[in-house]
C-alpha positions as CSV (number, residue, x, y, z in Angstrom):
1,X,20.7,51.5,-17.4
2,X,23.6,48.8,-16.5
3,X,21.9,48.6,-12.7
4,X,18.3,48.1,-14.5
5,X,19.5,44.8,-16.7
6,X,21.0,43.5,-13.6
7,X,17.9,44.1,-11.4
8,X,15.5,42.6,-14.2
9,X,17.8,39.4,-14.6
10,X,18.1,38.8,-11.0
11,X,14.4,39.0,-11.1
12,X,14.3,36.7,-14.0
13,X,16.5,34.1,-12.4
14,X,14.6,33.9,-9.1
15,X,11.3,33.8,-10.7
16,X,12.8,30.9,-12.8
17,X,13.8,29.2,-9.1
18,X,10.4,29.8,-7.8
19,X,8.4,27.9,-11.2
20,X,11.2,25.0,-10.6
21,X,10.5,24.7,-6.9
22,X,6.8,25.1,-7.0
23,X,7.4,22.1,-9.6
24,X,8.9,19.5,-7.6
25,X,7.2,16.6,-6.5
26,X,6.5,15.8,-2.3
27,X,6.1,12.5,-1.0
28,X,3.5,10.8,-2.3
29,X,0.0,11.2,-0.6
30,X,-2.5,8.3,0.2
31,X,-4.7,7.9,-2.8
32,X,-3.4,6.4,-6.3
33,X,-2.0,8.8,-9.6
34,X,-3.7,6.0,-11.3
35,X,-7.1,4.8,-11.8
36,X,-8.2,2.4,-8.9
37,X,-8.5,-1.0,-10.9
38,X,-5.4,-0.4,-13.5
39,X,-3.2,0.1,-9.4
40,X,-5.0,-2.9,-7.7
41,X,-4.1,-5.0,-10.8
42,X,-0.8,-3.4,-10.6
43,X,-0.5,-4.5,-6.6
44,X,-1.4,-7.9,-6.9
45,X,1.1,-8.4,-9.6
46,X,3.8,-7.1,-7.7
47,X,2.6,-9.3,-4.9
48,X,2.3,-12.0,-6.7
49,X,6.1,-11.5,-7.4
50,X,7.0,-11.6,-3.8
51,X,5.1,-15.3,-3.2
52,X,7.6,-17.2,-1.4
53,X,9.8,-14.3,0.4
54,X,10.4,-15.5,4.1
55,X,8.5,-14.4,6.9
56,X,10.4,-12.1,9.4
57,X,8.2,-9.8,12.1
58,X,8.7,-6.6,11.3
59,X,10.2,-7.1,8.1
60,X,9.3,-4.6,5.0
61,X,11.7,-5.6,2.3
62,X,11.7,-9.3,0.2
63,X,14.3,-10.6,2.9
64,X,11.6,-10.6,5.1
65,X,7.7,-9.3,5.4
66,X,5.3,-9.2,8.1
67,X,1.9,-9.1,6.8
68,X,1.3,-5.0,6.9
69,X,4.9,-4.8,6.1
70,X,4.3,-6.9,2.8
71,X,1.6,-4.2,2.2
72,X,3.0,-1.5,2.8
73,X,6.3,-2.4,0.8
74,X,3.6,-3.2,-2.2
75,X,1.8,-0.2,-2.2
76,X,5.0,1.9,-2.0
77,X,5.7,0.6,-5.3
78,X,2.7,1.8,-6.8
79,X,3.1,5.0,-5.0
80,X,0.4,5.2,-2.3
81,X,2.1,5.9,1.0
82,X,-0.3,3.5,3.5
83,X,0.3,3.3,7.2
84,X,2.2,0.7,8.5
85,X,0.4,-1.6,11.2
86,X,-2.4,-3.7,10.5
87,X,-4.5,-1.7,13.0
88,X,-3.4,1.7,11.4
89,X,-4.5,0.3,8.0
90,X,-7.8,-0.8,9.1
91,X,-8.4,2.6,10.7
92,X,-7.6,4.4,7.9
93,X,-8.8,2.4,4.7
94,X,-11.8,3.0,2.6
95,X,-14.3,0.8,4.4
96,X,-15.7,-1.9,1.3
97,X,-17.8,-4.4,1.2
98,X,-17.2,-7.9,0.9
99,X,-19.2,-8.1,-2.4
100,X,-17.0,-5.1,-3.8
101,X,-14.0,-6.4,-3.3
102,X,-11.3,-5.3,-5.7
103,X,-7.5,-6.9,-7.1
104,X,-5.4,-4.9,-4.5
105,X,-8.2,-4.2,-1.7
106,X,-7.1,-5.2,1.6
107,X,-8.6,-7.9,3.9
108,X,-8.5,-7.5,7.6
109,X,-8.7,-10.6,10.1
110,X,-8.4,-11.1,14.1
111,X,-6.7,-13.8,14.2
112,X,-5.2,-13.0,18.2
113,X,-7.3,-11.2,21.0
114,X,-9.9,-8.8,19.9
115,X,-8.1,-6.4,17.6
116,X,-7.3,-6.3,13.9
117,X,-3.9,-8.4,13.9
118,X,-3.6,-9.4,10.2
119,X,-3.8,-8.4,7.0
120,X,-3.8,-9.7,3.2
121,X,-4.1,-8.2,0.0
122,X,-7.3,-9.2,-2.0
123,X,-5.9,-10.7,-5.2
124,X,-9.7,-11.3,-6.7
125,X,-11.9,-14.7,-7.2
126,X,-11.8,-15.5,-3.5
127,X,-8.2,-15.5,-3.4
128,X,-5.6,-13.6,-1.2
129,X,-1.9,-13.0,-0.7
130,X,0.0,-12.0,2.8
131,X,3.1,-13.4,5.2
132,X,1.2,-15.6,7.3
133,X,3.3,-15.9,10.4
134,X,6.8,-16.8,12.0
135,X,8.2,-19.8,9.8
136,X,6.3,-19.4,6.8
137,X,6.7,-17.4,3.8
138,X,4.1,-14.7,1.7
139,X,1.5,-17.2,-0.2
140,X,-1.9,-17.9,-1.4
141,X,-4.9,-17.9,1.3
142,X,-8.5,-18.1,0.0
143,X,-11.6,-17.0,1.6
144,X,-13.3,-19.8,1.7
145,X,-10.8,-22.0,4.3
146,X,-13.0,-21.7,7.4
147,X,-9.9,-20.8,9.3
148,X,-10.0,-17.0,7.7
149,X,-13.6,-17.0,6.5
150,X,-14.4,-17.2,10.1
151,X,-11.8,-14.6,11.5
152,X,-12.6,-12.1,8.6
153,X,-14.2,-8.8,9.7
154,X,-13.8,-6.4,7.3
155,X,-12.2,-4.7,3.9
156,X,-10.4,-1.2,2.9
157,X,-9.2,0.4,0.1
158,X,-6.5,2.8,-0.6
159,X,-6.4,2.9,-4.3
Protein backbone atom coordinates (compact mmCIF):
# COMPACT_ATOMS: atom_id res chain seq x y z
CA UNK A 1 0.00 0.00 0.00
CA UNK A 2 3.01 2.39 1.25
CA UNK A 3 4.91 1.42 -2.32
CA UNK A 4 1.40 2.29 -4.21
CA UNK A 5 1.26 6.18 -2.67
CA UNK A 6 4.77 6.51 -3.56
CA UNK A 7 4.43 5.22 -7.10
CA UNK A 8 1.17 7.35 -7.66
CA UNK A 9 3.01 10.62 -6.33
CA UNK A 10 6.07 10.08 -8.28
CA UNK A 11 3.64 9.90 -11.12
CA UNK A 12 1.83 12.93 -9.95
CA UNK A 13 5.02 14.99 -9.70
CA UNK A 14 6.41 14.11 -13.13
CA UNK A 15 3.18 14.65 -14.91
CA UNK A 16 3.11 18.09 -13.05
CA UNK A 17 6.94 18.63 -14.72
CA UNK A 18 5.68 17.61 -18.06
CA UNK A 19 2.34 20.31 -18.02
CA UNK A 20 5.07 23.03 -16.78
CA UNK A 21 7.52 22.21 -19.55
CA UNK A 22 5.08 21.71 -22.37
CA UNK A 23 4.22 25.34 -20.93
CA UNK A 24 7.15 27.28 -21.49
CA UNK A 25 7.64 29.65 -24.01
CA UNK A 26 10.51 29.21 -27.17
CA UNK A 27 12.02 31.91 -28.91
CA UNK A 28 9.79 33.87 -30.57
CA UNK A 29 8.75 32.87 -34.22
CA UNK A 30 8.47 35.37 -37.27
CA UNK A 31 4.96 36.62 -37.25
CA UNK A 32 3.45 39.07 -34.55
CA UNK A 33 1.24 37.81 -31.00
CA UNK A 34 -0.43 40.97 -31.87
CA UNK A 35 -2.61 42.20 -34.52
CA UNK A 36 -0.62 43.56 -37.60
CA UNK A 37 -1.53 47.42 -37.43
CA UNK A 38 -1.71 47.72 -33.27
CA UNK A 39 2.58 46.00 -33.87
CA UNK A 40 3.39 48.33 -36.86
CA UNK A 41 2.15 51.25 -34.82
CA UNK A 42 3.93 49.77 -31.99
CA UNK A 43 7.41 49.62 -34.33
CA UNK A 44 7.44 52.99 -35.53
CA UNK A 45 6.98 54.30 -32.08
CA UNK A 46 9.88 52.52 -30.80
CA UNK A 47 11.68 53.82 -33.88
CA UNK A 48 10.73 56.88 -33.62
CA UNK A 49 12.45 56.70 -30.10
CA UNK A 50 15.77 55.72 -31.49
CA UNK A 51 15.88 59.08 -34.09
CA UNK A 52 19.17 60.46 -33.52
CA UNK A 53 21.24 57.12 -32.31
CA UNK A 54 24.65 57.22 -34.24
CA UNK A 55 25.31 55.33 -37.14
CA UNK A 56 27.94 52.37 -36.64
CA UNK A 57 28.09 49.27 -39.48
CA UNK A 58 27.05 46.53 -37.95
CA UNK A 59 25.69 48.01 -34.98
CA UNK A 60 22.25 46.49 -33.39
CA UNK A 61 21.92 48.31 -30.15
CA UNK A 62 21.11 52.51 -29.68
CA UNK A 63 25.08 52.99 -29.48
CA UNK A 64 25.07 52.21 -32.87
CA UNK A 65 22.61 50.81 -35.89
CA UNK A 66 23.11 49.92 -39.30
CA UNK A 67 20.03 50.06 -41.14
CA UNK A 68 18.87 46.11 -40.87
CA UNK A 69 20.38 46.24 -37.50
CA UNK A 70 17.98 49.27 -36.54
CA UNK A 71 15.30 46.77 -37.76
CA UNK A 72 16.05 44.09 -36.43
CA UNK A 73 16.75 45.56 -32.82
CA UNK A 74 13.04 47.21 -33.40
CA UNK A 75 11.28 44.27 -34.18
CA UNK A 76 12.86 42.29 -31.41
CA UNK A 77 11.11 44.60 -29.15
CA UNK A 78 7.92 43.78 -30.39
CA UNK A 79 8.74 40.19 -30.42
CA UNK A 80 9.14 39.10 -34.12
CA UNK A 81 12.51 37.51 -34.60
CA UNK A 82 13.39 39.06 -38.37
CA UNK A 83 16.62 38.13 -40.18
CA UNK A 84 19.37 40.25 -39.98
CA UNK A 85 20.75 41.60 -43.44
CA UNK A 86 19.01 43.76 -45.63
CA UNK A 87 19.12 41.05 -48.32
CA UNK A 88 17.87 38.28 -45.85
CA UNK A 89 14.91 40.62 -44.96
CA UNK A 90 13.98 41.27 -48.49
CA UNK A 91 14.02 37.53 -49.15
CA UNK A 92 11.97 36.68 -46.54
CA UNK A 93 9.33 39.44 -46.00
CA UNK A 94 5.74 39.42 -47.06
CA UNK A 95 6.00 40.93 -50.52
CA UNK A 96 3.40 44.45 -50.32
CA UNK A 97 2.60 46.76 -52.44
CA UNK A 98 3.50 50.21 -52.47
CA UNK A 99 -0.18 51.38 -52.23
CA UNK A 100 -0.51 48.97 -49.07
CA UNK A 101 1.97 50.15 -47.20
CA UNK A 102 1.62 49.85 -43.49
CA UNK A 103 3.22 51.94 -39.97
CA UNK A 104 6.07 49.25 -39.46
CA UNK A 105 6.31 47.68 -43.13
CA UNK A 106 9.72 47.66 -44.40
CA UNK A 107 11.10 49.50 -47.50
CA UNK A 108 13.83 48.02 -49.52
CA UNK A 109 16.31 50.22 -51.79
CA UNK A 110 19.63 49.58 -53.94
CA UNK A 111 21.29 52.19 -53.22
CA UNK A 112 25.11 50.23 -54.22
CA UNK A 113 25.51 47.63 -57.10
CA UNK A 114 22.57 45.60 -58.06
CA UNK A 115 21.43 44.08 -54.77
CA UNK A 116 19.09 45.03 -52.00
CA UNK A 117 21.66 47.11 -49.77
CA UNK A 118 19.26 49.19 -47.53
CA UNK A 119 16.53 49.18 -45.66
CA UNK A 120 13.90 51.54 -43.71
CA UNK A 121 10.95 51.12 -41.76
CA UNK A 122 7.79 52.60 -43.30
CA UNK A 123 6.57 55.05 -40.61
CA UNK A 124 3.21 55.96 -42.85
CA UNK A 125 2.19 59.31 -44.99
CA UNK A 126 5.25 58.97 -47.21
CA UNK A 127 7.50 58.97 -44.45
CA UNK A 128 10.41 56.62 -43.33
CA UNK A 129 12.90 56.00 -40.58
CA UNK A 130 16.45 54.02 -40.90
CA UNK A 131 20.50 54.73 -40.22
CA UNK A 132 21.42 56.07 -43.38
CA UNK A 133 25.14 55.47 -43.57
CA UNK A 134 28.64 56.02 -41.95
CA UNK A 135 28.56 59.60 -40.14
CA UNK A 136 25.06 59.99 -39.85
CA UNK A 137 22.61 58.98 -37.32
CA UNK A 138 18.81 57.05 -37.57
CA UNK A 139 16.27 59.92 -39.07
CA UNK A 140 13.45 60.83 -41.19
CA UNK A 141 13.66 60.00 -45.06
CA UNK A 142 10.50 60.43 -47.20
CA UNK A 143 9.57 58.87 -50.34
CA UNK A 144 9.17 61.44 -52.29
CA UNK A 145 13.12 62.82 -52.29
CA UNK A 146 14.01 61.56 -55.81
CA UNK A 147 17.16 60.19 -54.26
CA UNK A 148 15.05 57.04 -52.63
CA UNK A 149 11.96 57.34 -54.74
CA UNK A 150 14.24 56.40 -57.60
CA UNK A 151 16.30 53.64 -55.79
CA UNK A 152 13.13 52.04 -54.22
CA UNK A 153 12.22 48.49 -55.49
CA UNK A 154 10.11 46.94 -53.31
CA UNK A 155 8.20 46.39 -49.67
CA UNK A 156 7.73 43.46 -47.00
CA UNK A 157 5.99 42.76 -44.04
CA UNK A 158 6.64 40.73 -41.04
CA UNK A 159 3.87 41.77 -38.83
Amino acid sequence: MVEWRKLRCCLGIFTLLLLLIGCTTGRPETGSKKAGAETGEEIVAISQRLLGSPYRYGGTTPAGFDCSGLVHYVYRQVGINVPRSSRRLYQKARKVSLKNLQPGDLLFFKVSRNKVSHVAIYSGKGRFIHAPSSGKQVSAGRLDNPYWDKRLIGAGRFH
